[in-house]
C-alpha positions as CSV (number, residue, x, y, z in Angstrom):
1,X,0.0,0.0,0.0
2,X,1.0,3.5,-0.8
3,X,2.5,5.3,2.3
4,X,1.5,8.9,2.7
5,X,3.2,12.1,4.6
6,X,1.3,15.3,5.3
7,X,3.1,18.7,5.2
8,X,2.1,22.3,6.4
9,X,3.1,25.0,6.6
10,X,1.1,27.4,9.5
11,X,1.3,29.9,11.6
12,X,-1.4,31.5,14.2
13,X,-3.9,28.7,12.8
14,X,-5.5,28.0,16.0
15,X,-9.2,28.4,14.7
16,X,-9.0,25.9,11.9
17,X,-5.7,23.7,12.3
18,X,-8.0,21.1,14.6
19,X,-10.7,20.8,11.8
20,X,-8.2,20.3,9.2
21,X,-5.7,17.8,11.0
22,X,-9.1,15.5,12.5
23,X,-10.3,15.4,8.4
24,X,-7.0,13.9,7.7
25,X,-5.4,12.2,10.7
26,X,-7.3,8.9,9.9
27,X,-6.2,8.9,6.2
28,X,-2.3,9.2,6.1
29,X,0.8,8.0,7.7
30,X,2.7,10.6,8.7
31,X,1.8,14.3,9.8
32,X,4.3,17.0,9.7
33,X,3.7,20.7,10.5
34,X,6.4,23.2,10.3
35,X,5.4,26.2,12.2
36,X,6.7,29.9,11.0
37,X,6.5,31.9,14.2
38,X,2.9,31.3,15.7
39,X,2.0,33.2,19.3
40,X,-0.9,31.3,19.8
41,X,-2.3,27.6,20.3
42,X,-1.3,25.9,16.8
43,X,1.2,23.8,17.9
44,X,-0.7,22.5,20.9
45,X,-3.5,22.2,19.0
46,X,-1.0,20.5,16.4
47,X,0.6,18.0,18.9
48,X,-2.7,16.0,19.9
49,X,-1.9,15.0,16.2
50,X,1.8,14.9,15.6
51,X,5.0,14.9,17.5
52,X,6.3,15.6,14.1
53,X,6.1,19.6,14.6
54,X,9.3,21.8,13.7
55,X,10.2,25.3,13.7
56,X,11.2,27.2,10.3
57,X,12.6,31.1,10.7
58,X,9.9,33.2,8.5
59,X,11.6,35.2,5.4
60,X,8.9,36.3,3.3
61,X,8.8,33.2,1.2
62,X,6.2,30.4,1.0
63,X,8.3,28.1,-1.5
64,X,11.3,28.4,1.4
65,X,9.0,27.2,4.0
66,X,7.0,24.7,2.0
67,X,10.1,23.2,0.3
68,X,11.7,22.6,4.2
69,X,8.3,21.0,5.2
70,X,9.1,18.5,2.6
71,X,12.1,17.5,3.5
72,X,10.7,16.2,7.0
73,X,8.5,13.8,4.9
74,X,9.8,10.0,5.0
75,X,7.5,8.2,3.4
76,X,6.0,7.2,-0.4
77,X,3.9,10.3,-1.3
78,X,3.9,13.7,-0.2
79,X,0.3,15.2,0.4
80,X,0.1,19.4,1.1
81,X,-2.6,21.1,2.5
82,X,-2.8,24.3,4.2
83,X,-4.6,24.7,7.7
84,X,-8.1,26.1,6.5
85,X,-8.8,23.4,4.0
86,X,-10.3,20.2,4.7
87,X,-11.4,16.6,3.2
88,X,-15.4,16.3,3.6
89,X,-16.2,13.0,4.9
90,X,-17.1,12.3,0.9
91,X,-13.2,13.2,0.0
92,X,-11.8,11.1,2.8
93,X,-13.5,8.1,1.2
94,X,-12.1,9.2,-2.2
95,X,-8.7,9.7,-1.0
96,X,-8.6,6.2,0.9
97,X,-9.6,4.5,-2.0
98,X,-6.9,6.2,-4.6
99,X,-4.7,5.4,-1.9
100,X,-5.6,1.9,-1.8
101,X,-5.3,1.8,-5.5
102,X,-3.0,4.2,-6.8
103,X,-0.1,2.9,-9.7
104,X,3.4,3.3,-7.9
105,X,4.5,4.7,-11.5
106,X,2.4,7.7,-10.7
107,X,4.5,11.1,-10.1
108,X,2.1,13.6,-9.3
109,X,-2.0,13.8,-8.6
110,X,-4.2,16.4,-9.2
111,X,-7.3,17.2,-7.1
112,X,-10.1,19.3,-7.4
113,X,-9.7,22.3,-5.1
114,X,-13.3,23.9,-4.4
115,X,-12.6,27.6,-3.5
116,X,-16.5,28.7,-2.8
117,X,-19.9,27.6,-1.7
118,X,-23.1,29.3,-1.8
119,X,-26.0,28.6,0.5
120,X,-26.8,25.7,-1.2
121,X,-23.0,24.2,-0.4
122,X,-22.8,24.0,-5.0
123,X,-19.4,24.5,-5.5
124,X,-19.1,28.1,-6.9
125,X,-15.6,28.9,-8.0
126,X,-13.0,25.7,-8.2
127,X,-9.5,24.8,-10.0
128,X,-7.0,22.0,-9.8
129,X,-3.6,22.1,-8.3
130,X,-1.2,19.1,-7.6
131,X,-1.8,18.2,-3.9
132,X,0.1,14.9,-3.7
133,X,3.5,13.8,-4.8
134,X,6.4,11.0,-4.9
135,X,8.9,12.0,-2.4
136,X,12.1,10.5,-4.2
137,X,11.6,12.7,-7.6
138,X,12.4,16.0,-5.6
139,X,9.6,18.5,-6.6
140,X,10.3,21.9,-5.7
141,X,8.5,24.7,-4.8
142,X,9.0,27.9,-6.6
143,X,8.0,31.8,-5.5
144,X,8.0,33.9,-2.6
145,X,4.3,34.4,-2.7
146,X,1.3,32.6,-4.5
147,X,3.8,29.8,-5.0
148,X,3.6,27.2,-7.2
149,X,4.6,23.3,-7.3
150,X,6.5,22.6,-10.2
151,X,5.5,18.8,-11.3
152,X,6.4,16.6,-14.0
153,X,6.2,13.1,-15.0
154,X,3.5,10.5,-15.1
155,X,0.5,13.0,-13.8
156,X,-2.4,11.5,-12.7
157,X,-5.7,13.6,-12.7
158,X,-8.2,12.5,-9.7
159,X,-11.8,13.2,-8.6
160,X,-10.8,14.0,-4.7
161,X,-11.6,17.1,-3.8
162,X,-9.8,19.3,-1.3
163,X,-12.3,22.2,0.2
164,X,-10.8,25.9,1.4
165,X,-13.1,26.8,4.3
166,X,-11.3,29.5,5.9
167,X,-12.5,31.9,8.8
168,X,-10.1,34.8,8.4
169,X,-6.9,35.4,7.5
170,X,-4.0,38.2,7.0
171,X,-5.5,40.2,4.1
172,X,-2.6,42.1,3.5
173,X,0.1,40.0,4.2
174,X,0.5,38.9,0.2
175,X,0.5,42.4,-0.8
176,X,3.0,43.5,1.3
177,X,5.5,40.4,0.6
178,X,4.8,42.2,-3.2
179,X,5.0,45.8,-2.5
180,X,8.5,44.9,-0.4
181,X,9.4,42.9,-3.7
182,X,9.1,45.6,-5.7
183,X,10.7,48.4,-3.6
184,X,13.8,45.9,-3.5
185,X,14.5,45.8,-7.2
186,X,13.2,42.0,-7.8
187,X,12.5,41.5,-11.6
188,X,8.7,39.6,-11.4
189,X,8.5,36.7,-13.6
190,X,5.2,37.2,-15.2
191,X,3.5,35.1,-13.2
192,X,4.4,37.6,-10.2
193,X,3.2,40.1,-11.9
194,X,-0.4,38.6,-12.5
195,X,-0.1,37.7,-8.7
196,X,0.3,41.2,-8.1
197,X,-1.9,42.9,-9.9
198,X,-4.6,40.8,-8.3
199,X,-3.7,41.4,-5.1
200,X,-3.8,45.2,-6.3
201,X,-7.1,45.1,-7.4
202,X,-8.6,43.2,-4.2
203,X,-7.2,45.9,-2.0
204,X,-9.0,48.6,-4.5
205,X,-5.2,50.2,-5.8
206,X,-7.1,50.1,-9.4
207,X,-5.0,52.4,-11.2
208,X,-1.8,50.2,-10.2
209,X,-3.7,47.4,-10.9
210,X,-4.2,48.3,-14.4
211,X,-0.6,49.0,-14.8
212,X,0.7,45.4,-13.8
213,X,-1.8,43.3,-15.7
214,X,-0.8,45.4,-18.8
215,X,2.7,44.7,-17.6
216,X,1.8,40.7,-17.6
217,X,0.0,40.8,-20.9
218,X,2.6,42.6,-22.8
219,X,5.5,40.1,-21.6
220,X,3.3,37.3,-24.2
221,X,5.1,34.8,-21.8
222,X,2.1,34.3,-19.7
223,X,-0.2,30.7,-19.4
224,X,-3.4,31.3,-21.6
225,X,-5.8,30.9,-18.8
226,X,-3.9,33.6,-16.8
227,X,-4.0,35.8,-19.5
228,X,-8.0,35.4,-20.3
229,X,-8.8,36.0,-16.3
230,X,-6.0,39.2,-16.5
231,X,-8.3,40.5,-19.2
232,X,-11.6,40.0,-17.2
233,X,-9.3,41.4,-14.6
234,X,-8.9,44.7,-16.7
235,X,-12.7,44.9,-17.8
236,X,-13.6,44.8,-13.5
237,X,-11.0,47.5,-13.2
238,X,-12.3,50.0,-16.0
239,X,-15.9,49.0,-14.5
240,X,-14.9,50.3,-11.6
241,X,-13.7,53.5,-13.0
242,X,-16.9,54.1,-14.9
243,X,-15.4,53.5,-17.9
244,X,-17.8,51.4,-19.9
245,X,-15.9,51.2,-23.6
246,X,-12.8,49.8,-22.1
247,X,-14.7,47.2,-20.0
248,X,-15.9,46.2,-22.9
249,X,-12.9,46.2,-24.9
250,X,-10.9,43.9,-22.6
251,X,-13.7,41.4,-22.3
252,X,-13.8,41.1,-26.0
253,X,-9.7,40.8,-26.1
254,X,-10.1,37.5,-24.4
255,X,-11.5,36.0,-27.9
256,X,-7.9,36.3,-28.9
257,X,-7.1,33.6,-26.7
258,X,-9.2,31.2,-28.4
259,X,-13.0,29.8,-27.7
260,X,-15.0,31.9,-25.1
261,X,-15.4,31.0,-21.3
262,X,-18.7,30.8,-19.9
263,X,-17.6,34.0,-18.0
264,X,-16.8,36.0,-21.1
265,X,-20.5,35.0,-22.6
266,X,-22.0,35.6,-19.0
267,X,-20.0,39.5,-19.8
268,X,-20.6,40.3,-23.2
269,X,-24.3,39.0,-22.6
270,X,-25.0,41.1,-19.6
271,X,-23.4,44.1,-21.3
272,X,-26.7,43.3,-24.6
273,X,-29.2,42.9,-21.7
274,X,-28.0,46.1,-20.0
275,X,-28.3,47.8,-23.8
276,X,-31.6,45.9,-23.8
277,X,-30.4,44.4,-27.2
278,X,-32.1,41.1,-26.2
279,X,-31.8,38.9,-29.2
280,X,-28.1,39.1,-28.3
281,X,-27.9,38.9,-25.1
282,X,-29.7,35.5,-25.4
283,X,-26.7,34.4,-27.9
284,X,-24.1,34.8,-25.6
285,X,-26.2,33.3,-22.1
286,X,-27.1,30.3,-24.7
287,X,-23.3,30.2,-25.9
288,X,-22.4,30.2,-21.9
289,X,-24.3,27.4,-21.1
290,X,-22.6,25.6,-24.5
291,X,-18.9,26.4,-24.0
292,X,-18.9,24.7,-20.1
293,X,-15.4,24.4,-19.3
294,X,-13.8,21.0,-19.5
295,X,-12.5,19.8,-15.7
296,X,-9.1,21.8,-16.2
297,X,-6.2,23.1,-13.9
298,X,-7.8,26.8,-14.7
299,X,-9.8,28.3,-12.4
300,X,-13.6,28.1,-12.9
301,X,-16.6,30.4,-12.1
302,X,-18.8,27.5,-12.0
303,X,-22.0,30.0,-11.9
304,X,-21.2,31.3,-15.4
305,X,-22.0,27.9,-16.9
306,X,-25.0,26.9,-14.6
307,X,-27.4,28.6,-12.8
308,X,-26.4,32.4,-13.7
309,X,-26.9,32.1,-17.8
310,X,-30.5,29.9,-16.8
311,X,-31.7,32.8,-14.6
312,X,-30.8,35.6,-16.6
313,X,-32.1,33.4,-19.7
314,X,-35.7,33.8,-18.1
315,X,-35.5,37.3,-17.8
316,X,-34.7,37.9,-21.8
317,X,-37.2,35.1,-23.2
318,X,-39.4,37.3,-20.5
319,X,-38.7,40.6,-22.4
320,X,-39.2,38.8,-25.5
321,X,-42.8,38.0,-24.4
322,X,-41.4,34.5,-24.8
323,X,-42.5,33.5,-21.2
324,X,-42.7,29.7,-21.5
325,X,-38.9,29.4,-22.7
326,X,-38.7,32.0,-19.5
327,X,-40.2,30.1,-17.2
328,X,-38.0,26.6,-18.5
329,X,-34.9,28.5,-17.8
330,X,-36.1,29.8,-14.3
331,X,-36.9,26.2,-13.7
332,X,-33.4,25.2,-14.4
333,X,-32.0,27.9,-12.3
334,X,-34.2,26.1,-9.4
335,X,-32.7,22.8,-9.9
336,X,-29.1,24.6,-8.7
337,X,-30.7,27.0,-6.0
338,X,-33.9,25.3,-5.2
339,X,-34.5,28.1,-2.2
340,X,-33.1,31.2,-4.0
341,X,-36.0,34.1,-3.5
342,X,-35.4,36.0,-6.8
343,X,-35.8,32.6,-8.6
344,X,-39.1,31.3,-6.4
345,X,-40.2,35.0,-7.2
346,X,-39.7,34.4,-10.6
347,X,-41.6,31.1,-10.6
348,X,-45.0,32.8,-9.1
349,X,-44.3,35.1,-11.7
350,X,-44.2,32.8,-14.8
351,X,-47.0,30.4,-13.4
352,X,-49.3,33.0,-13.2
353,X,-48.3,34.3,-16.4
354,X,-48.8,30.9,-18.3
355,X,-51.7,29.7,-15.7
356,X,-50.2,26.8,-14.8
């Protein structure tokens, strides 16, 4: 049987380390947790667990850290996970068995990593990274912040899932690892700089913002899915300045990257409905629901290709006087948010139209 070691990385995770250790303890066969400088419980919290628990000297850089926490690992397989995510009961089972069965030839496994839930616990926003790997080929980590795994091999893509479930966290510690990375003189790969201008953008610097996704675009050295989002990226910014012909503009530039995401036909439509151009809004909700995302390593706005486009469906085929179309839509919308109010609003509203 496959042998399995768990490494963290944590610091000040007293709120969510237990959760995440209990939904794994019973599933691998070796826990280690390197601890950065924490002030509060994590460690004892970490030791009904592990005596595996060592100390690493914080220097601004998550590939440092997680690359020593891999080191302490002894066994087959090296599994990550950081302290706010955990395996649902459903996942456990999942892991156990590709544990159970897994080839030895394998180098690196892929797991679904399910960023958001709405009220109805759908899965909301998602992507894939590589959470578990053969100790003896050496993978390394690679970048101060928002680091990545660098993996090769025989890659095996599973259907375990790994949910984030956090309850706070240091919102400007990412941003300030950048900004200090930047006044210092560091040359960003372009992957830092998408990195950055995110964390731009989510702390509202839009102007910068702008300035380091057009940075990121014009090195052309950037993955194609990073390139599409930095465009949607651009259109939220000029949104947010009010300037409507340049949202537009960088949501249409994504077509250069090839066949449209359900989130660019979930923009372009809204911007018809909003025009109340209806006939084309419909095209591009329609299209959304069409181009669904195959199960990639990208990340995925899972509304934009399920219940959004079927809501927002009802409400054109509506203004098109086309209420029973409307009311299938609104119906299909239910089947993802069965207690959503707008939708049950919307369902009076057609059955009373069509008498049913």
């Amino acid at each position: 049987m496959t042998t399995i070691s768990l490494c963290m990385i944590v610091k000040n995770e007293e709120a969510v380390i237990g959760r995440c250790l209990e939904s794994v303890s019973k599933i691998v066969d070796e826990i280690n947790i390197v601890d950065t400088g924490s002030d509060d419980r994590t460690k004892e919290i970490a030791a009904k667990y592990t005596e595996r628990i060592f100390d690493f000297t914080w220097i601004e850089d998550f590939a440092a850290a997680r690359n020593y926490a891999f080191q302490q690992a002894t066994t087959d397989y090296i599994l990550w996970l950081d302290a706010d995510d955990v395996f649902l009961e459903k996942d456990q089972e999942a892991f156990l068995e590709l544990k159970n069965t897994m080839d030895s030839q394998i180098d690196a496994v892929s797991m679904n990593y399910n960023l958001a839930f709405d009220e109805e616990n759908n899965v909301t926003s998602s992507l894939r990274r590589y959470r578990l790997v053969k100790r003896e080929r050496g993978f390394k980590w690679i970048g101060n912040v928002h680091e990545y795994l660098e993996v090769y091999g025989h890659l095996f893509q599973s259907d375990v899932s790994v949910s984030h479930m956090p309850l706070n966290h240091d919102a400007e510690r990412n941003l300030r690892i950048y900004e200090n990375l930047d006044s210092s003189g560091k040359e960003f790969s372009p992957r830092d700089l998408f990195y950055y201008a995110n964390e731009l953008l989510d702390h509202g610097k839009v102007e910068k913002a702008i300035e380091y996704y057009l940075r990121f675009l014009n090195t052309k050295k950037g993955w194609v899915e990073d390139n599409i989002r930095a465009c949607n990226k651009l259109a939220d910014c000029y949104n947010k300045l009010g300037l409507k012909e340049q949202e537009l503009t960088w949501v249409l530039h994504t077509l250069a990257y090839g066949t449209p995401k359900p989130e660019t036909c979930c923009r372009l439509a809204y911007y018809f409905l909003q025009k109340n151009e209806i006939p084309s809004a419909i095209y591009w909700y329609e299209s959304a629901l069409a181009n669904k995302e195959a199960d990639g390593l990208s990340f995925q706005n899972h509304s934009c290709s399920t219940w959004l486009p079927h809501l927002q469906l009802a409400v054109c085929y509506d203004k098109a006087g086309q209420h029973e179309l409307g009311y299938q839509h609104n119906e299909k919308a239910l089947k993802y948010r069965p207690q959503d109010p707008q939708m049950l609003l919307n369902k009076a509203y057609f059955e009373k139209k069509l008498n049913l």
